[in-house]
C-alpha positions as CSV (number, residue, x, y, z in Angstrom):
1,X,4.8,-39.6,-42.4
2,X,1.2,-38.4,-42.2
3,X,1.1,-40.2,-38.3
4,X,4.4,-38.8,-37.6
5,X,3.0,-35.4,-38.2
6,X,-0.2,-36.2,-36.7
7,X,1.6,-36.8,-33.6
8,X,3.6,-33.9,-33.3
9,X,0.9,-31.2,-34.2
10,X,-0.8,-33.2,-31.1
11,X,1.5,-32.9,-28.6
12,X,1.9,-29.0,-30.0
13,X,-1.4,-28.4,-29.0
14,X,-1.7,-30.1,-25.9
15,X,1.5,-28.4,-24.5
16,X,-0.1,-25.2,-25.8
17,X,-2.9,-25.9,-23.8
18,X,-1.1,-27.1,-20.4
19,X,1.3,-23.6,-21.1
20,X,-2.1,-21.7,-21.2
21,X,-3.1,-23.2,-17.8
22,X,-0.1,-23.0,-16.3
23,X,-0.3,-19.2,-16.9
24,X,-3.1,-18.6,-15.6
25,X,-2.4,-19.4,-12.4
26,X,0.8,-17.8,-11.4
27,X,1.3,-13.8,-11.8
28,X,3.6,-12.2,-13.7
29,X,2.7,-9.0,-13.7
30,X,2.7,-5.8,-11.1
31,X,0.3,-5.0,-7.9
32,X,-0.6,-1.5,-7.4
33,X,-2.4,0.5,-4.6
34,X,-2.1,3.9,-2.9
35,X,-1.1,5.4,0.3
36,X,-2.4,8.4,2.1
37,X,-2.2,10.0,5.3
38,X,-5.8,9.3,7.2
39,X,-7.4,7.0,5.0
40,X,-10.4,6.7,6.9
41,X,-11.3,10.3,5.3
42,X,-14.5,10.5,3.2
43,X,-14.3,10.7,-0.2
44,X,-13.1,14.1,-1.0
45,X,-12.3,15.4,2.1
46,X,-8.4,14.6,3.8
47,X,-6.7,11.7,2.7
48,X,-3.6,13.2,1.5
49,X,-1.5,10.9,-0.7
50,X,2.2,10.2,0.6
51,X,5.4,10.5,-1.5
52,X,8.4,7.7,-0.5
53,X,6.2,6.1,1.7
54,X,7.8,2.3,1.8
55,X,5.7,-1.0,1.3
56,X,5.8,-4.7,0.7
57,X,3.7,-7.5,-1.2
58,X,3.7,-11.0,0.5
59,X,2.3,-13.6,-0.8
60,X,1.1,-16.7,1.2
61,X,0.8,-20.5,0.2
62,X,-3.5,-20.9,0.9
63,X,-2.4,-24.4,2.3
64,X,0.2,-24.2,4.5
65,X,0.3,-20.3,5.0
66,X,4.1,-20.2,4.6
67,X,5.3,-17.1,3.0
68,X,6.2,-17.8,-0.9
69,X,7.3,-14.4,-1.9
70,X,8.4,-11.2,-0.7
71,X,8.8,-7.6,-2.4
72,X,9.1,-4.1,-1.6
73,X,8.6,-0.9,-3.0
74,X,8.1,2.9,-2.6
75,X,5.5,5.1,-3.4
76,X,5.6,8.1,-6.1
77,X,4.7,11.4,-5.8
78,X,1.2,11.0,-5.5
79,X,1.2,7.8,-3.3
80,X,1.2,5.2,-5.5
81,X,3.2,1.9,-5.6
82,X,3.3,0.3,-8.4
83,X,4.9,-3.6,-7.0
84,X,6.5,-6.2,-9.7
85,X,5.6,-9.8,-9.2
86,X,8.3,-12.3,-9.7
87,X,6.9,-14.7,-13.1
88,X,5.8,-17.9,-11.4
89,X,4.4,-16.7,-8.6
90,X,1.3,-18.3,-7.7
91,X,-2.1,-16.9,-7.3
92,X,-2.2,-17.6,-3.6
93,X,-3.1,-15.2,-1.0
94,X,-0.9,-12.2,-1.6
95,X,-1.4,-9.2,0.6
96,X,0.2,-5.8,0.4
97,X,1.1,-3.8,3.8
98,X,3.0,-0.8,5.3
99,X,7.1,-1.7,5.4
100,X,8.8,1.7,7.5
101,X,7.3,4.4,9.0
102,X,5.7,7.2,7.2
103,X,7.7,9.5,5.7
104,X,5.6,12.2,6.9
105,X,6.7,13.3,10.8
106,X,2.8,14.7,11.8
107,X,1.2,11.1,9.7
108,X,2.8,8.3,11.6
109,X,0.1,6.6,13.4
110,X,-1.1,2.9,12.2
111,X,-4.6,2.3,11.9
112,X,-5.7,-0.8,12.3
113,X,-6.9,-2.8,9.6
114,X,-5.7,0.2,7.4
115,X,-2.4,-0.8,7.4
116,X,-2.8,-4.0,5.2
117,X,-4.9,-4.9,2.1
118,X,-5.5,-7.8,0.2
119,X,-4.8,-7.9,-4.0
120,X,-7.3,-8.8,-6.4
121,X,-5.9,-11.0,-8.8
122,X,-9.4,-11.9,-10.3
123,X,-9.3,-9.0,-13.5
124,X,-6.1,-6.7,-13.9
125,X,-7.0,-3.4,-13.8
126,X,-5.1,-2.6,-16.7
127,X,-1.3,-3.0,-18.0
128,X,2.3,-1.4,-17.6
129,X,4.8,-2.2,-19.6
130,X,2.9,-4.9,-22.0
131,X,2.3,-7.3,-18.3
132,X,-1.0,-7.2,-16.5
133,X,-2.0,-4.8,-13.5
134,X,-3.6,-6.0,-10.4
135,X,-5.0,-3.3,-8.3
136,X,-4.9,-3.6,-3.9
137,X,-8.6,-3.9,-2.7
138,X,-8.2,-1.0,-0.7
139,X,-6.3,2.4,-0.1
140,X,-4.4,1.7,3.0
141,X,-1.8,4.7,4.8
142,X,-1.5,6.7,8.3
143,X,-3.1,8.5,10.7
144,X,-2.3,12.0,12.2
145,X,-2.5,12.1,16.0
146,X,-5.8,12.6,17.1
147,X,-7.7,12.1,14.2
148,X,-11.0,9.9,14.2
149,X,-10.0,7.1,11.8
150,X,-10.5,3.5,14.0
């Protein structure tokens, strides 16, 4: 008897300890970020945020770079997503980018490399509704014509 329960508090803790592993490398959590119009703005000074503005998270597998997962979602009122990860996702390269046009007729450009960001899985940057929050690296959004932001 004492083996038999030997053995099964044994194998509790070593699938405890494979579930704990397991976890940590997939996401099940959200991916935030914000969208403006000219983000290349200083600190301060322009970078409006835009309402209803539409994006996507894809995710990428590092080894063959085929797309594992896909998601959309839309901005709030002040231009931030907030993007649910589907459990069992893994921690491969996920980057979130600009899905539609802007909503905003005189913000419509795309600037390069400000039209995509990568997500920092590393530390969540806090939690919504009791699942971890991963924050985009950087603000990403629009330009209006004739603006300086390259």
């Amino acid at each position: 008897m004492k083996i038999a329960t030997a053995v099964i508090a044994i194998a509790l803790c070593m699938s405890s300890l494979l579930s704990l592993t397991y976890a940590g490398a997939n996401i099940n959590g959200y991916v935030t970020g914000k969208v403006v119009c000219n983000p290349c703005a200083k600190k301060g000074k322009g970078g409006a945020p835009i309402k209803s503005a539409q994006m996507m998270i894809i995710c990428f597998d590092k080894k063959t770079n085929a797309g594992t997962y896909a998601r959309k979602g839309i901005t709030n009122d002040v231009g931030v997503y907030k993007i649910a990860m589907k459990p069992g996702i893994e921690k491969d390269d996920c980057e979130v980018r600009l899905h539609k046009n802007s909503p905003l007729p005189d913000c419509r450009e795309i600037v390069p490399g400000k039209n995509v960001t990568k997500v920092d899985f590393s530390t969540p940057v806090g939690t919504s509704n009791n699942k971890p929050l991963y924050s985009a690296v950087k603000v990403i959004g629009y330009k209006t014509k004739g603006s300086r932001c390259h």
